[in-house]
C-alpha positions in Angstrom: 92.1 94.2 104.3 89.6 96.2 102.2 86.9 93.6 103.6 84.8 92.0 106.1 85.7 90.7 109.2 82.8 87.8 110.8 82.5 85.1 113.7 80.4 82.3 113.0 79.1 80.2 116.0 77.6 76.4 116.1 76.2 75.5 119.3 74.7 72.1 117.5 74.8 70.6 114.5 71.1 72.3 113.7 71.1 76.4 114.4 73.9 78.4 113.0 74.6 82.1 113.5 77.0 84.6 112.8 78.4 88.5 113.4 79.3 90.4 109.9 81.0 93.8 109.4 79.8 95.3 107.3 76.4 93.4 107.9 75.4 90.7 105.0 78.5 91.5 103.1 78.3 87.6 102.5 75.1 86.4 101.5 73.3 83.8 102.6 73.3 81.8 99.5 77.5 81.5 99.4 77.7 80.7 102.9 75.8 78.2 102.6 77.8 77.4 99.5 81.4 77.1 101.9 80.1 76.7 105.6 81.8 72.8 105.4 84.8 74.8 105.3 84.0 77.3 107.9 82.7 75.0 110.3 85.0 72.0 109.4 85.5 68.3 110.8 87.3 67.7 113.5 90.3 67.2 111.9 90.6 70.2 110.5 90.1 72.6 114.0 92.5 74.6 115.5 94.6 75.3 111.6 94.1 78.0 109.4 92.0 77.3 106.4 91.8 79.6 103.5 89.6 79.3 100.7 88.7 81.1 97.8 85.5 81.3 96.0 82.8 83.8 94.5 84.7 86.7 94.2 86.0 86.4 98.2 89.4 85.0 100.0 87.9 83.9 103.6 90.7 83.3 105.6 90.0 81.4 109.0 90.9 80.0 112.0 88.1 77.1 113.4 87.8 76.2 117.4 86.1 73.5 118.6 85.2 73.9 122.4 84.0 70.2 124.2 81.7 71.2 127.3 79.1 68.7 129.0 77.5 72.5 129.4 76.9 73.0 125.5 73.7 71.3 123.4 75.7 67.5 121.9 78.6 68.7 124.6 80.7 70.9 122.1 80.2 74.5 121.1 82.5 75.6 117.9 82.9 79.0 116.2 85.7 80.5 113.8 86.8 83.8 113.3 87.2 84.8 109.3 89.0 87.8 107.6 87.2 88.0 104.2 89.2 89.6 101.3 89.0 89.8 97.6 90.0 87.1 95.1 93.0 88.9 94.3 94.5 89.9 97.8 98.0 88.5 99.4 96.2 87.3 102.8 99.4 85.7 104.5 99.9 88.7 106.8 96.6 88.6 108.2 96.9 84.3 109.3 98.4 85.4 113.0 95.9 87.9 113.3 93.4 85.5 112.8 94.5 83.4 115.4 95.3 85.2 117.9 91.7 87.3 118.0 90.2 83.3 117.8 92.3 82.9 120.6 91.1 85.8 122.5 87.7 84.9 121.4 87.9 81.6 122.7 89.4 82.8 126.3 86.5 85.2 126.4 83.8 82.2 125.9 85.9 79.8 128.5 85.6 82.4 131.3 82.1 83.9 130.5 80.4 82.3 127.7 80.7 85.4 125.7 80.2 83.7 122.5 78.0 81.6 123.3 75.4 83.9 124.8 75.3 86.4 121.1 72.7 84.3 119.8 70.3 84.9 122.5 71.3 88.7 124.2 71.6 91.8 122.1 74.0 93.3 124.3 76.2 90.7 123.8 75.7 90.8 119.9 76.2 94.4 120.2 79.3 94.3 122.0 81.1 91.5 119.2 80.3 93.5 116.3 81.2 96.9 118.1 84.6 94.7 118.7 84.6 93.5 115.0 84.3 96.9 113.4 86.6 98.4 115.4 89.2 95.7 114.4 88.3 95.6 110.8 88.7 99.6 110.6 92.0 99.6 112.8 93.7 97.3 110.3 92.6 98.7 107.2 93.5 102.5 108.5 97.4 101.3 110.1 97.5 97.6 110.6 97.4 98.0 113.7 94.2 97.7 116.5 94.0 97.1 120.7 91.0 95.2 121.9 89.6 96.2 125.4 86.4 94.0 126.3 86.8 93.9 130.2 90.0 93.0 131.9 91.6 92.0 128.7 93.1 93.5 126.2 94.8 92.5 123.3 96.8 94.2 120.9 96.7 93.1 117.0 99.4 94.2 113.9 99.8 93.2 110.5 103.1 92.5 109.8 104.1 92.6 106.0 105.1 89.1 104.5 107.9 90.0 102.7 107.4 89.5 98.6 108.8 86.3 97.1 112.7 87.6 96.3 114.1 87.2 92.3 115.2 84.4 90.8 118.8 84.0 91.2 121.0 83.7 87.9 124.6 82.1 87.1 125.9 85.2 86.4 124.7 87.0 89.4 127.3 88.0 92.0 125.9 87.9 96.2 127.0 90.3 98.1 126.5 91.1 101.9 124.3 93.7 102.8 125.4 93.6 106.5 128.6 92.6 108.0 129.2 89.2 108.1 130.0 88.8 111.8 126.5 89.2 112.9 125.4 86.2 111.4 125.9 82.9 113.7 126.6 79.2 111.8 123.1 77.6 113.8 121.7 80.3 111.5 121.8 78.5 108.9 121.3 75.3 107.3 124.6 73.3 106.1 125.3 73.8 102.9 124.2 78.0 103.7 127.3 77.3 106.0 129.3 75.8 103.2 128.7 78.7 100.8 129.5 81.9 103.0 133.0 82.0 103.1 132.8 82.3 99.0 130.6 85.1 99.1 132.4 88.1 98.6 131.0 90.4 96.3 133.1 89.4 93.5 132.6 85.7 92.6 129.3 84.8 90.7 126.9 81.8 91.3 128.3 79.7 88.8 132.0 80.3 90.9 130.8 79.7 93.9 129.3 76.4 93.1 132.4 75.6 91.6 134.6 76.4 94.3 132.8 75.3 97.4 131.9 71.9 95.7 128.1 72.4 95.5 125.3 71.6 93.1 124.4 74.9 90.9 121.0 74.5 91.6 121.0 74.2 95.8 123.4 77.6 95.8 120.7 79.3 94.3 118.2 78.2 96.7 120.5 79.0 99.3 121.2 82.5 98.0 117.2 83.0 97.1 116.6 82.3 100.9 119.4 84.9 102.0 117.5 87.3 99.4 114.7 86.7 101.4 116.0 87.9 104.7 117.9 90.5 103.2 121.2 89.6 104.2 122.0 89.9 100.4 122.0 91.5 97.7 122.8 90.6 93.8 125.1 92.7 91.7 126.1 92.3 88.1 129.5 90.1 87.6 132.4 93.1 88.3 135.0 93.7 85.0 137.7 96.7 83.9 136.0 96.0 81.1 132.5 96.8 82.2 130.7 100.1 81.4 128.8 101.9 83.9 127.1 105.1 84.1 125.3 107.7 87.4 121.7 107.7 88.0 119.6 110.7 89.2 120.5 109.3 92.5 124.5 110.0 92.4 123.4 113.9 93.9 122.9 112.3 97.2 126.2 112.1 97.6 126.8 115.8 97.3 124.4 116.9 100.1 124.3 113.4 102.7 126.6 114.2 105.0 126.0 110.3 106.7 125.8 108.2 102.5 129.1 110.7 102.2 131.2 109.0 105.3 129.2 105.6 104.7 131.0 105.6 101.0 134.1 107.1 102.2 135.0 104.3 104.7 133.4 101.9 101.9 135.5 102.6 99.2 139.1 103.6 101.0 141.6 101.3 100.6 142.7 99.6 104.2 145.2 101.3 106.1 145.2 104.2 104.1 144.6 108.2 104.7 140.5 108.4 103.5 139.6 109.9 100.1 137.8 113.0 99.7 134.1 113.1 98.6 135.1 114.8 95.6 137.5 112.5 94.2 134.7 110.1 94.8 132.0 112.3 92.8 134.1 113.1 90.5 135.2 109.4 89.5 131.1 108.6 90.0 130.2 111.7 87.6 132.8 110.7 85.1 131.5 107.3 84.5 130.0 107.5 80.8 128.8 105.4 77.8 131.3 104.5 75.4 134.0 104.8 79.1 135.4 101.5 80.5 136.2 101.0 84.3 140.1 100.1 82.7 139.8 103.9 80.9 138.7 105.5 84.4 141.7 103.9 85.9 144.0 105.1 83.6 142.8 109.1 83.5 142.4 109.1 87.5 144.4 106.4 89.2 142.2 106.0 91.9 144.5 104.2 94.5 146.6 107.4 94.1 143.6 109.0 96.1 143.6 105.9 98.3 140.4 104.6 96.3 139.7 101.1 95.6 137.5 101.1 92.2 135.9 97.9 93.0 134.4 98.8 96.2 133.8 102.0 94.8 131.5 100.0 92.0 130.0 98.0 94.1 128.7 101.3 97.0 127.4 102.9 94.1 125.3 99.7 92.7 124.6 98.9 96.2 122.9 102.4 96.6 121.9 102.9 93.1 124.3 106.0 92.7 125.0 103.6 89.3 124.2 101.0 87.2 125.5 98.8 84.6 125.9 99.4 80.8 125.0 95.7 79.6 126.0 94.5 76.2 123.8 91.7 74.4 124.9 90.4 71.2 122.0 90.1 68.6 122.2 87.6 65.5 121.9 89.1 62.1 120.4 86.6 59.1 123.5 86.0 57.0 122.4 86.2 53.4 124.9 83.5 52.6 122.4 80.7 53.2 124.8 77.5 53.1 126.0 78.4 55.9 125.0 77.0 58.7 123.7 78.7 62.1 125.9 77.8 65.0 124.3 77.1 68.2 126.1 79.8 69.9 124.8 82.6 67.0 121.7 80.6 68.3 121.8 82.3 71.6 122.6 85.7 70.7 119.0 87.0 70.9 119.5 90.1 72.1 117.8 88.9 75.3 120.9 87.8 76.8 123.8 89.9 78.2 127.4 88.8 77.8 127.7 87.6 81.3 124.8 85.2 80.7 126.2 83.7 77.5 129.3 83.7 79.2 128.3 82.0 82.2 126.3 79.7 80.2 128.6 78.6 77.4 131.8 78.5 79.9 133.7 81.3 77.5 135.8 83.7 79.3 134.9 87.6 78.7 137.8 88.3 76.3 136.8 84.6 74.3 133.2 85.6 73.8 134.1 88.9 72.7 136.6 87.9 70.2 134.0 85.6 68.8 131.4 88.4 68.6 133.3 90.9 66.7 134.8 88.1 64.5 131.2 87.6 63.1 130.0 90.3 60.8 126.6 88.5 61.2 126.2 89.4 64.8 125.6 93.0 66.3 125.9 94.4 69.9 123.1 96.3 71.3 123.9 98.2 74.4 120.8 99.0 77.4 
């Protein structure tokens, strides 16, 4: 949180007063500048209101209590996590309610609130409470609340970060087994698309073959991206160059990554591979060396390997990656002739699979095209 936390109580619409930890960390001159949004209409009680202004995030949660017992027969306070400008404050919206709601159980059974104003010990006792909280969650997210009989315990969980934006030629691939999930899951057209996610079939595919609009299967596979329940891989070809990472060692001390990628990559039915055909077909993957060339010098279904699980475990765990090729257009010096729209989108910013997918050209089509053109070069990252 790296910030205050405050409560701010209104026993009538004339006095005002408030708890701050740290003490006066906002000053008087920019409350006064937002209190219509910490102590809002009606309306707006009982939601979560977030504002930012002067430098802060306050993030709150306003309660309006009606009581004959209080001054105009209503007593209202809100509880406000204050952060900087900057700061992703999602996390912290159902600790802020829950601690109003705590708050507000602690004034309906003993006016506790109510009653800071007017005793120190009471004063005392919320911003011992607020301090505590406040350096809980900044040291491990995490805080428990005793003030009498109650207790409450308060955590932070971590909104996850928005996830990529998903691409035509991207290819889903399930990160866990398929099994677990269940159809209510998941909206309708979610349903729709699962049976064509398979590791090998790219957005653009999919769409095609399960008779959906291009655009709503990548919203679909965003929100699985979200949960995690996917992840994206380039589109899989014997054509395709790959090479190891610093990472491929793991598989030479891991005893569990080592029978996690040998039941991965066997081929069904069959005796299980060693570790070191596995390593050795990982370690042999080289610029300039096609998947089709690997094939050739080590027959890997000889050694009861399939080669396309055994690309997509080791992109999966980042044991490889992907040699991308991205055709860059050259000025011709012959200036009559005109520049095509497809020389057009050879910018050297897209990869053959996104032209590909793009255009609607097949691998082998696009790359006849490339090297028939002595005006277009092939940069490979």
């Amino acid at each position: 949180m790296g910030s205050p936390t405050g409560c701010v109580e209104r026993e009538s619409g004339l006095s005002m007063t408030g708890v701050q930890v740290p003490e006066d960390y906002v000053s008087k001159e920019v409350f006064d500048a937002v209190n219509v949004y910490i102590i809002p209409k009606p309306q707006l009680q009982r939601s979560i209101l977030t504002i930012n202004t002067f430098g802060y995030k306050i993030t709150g949660f306003p309660v309006r209590i009606d009581d004959a017992k209080y001054a105009r027969n209503a007593y209202y306070f809100n509880l406000c996590f204050v952060c900087d400008a900057w700061a992703r404050t999602v996390q912290y919206e159902p600790v802020v309610k829950k601690l109003s709601e705590y708050l507000l159980t602690m004034e309906e059974e003993g006016c506790f609130l109510s009653q800071v104003s007017s005793e120190t010990t009471k004063h005392h006792q919320l911003f011992s409470i607020l301090k505590q909280i406040l350096n809980n969650l900044n040291a491990t997210g995490m805080s428990t609340v005793r003030e009498g009989e109650m207790t409450m315990f308060l955590k932070v969980v971590r909104a996850a970060t928005d996830p990529p934006p998903v691409m035509d030629h991207h290819v889903p691939i399930f990160t866990t087994e398929k099994g677990v999930f269940q159809e209510e899951q998941w909206d309708l057209t979610t349903q729709q698309l699962l049976p064509h996610v398979d590791g090998f079939k790219h957005i653009a595919q999919i769409a095609v073959d399960a008779d959906v609009e291009n655009s709503l299967v990548k919203a679909c596979i965003q929100n699985l991206l979200y949960y995690k329940a996917v992840s994206l891989l380039p589109i899989f070809l014997y054509s395709n160059v790959y090479t190891p990472t610093p990472k491929v060692r793991l598989l030479a001390t891991d005893a569990a990554l080592q029978e996690e990628c040998i039941k991965y990559v066997s081929l069904s039915g069959q005796q299980l591979p060693s570790v070191q055909e596995i390593f050795v077909m990982y370690c042999s993957m080289t610029h300039g060396t096609t998947l089709q060339d690997l094939c050739s010098r080590y027959n890997p279904q000889e050694h009861n390997i399939d080669e396309r699980k055994l690309v997509q475990f080791g992109l999966l765990h980042k044991l490889i990656r992907r040699i991308c090729k991205y055709p860059v257009y050259i000025k011709s010096t012959n200036h009559c002739q005109p520049v095509t729209s497809l020389q057009h989108s050879f910018t050297g910013l897209l990869s053959y699979d996104e032209v590909c997918c793009t255009r609607g050209y097949s691998p082998k089509t696009l790359e006849e095209k490339v090297e028939s053109d002595p005006s277009v070069v092939v940069i490979w990252k």
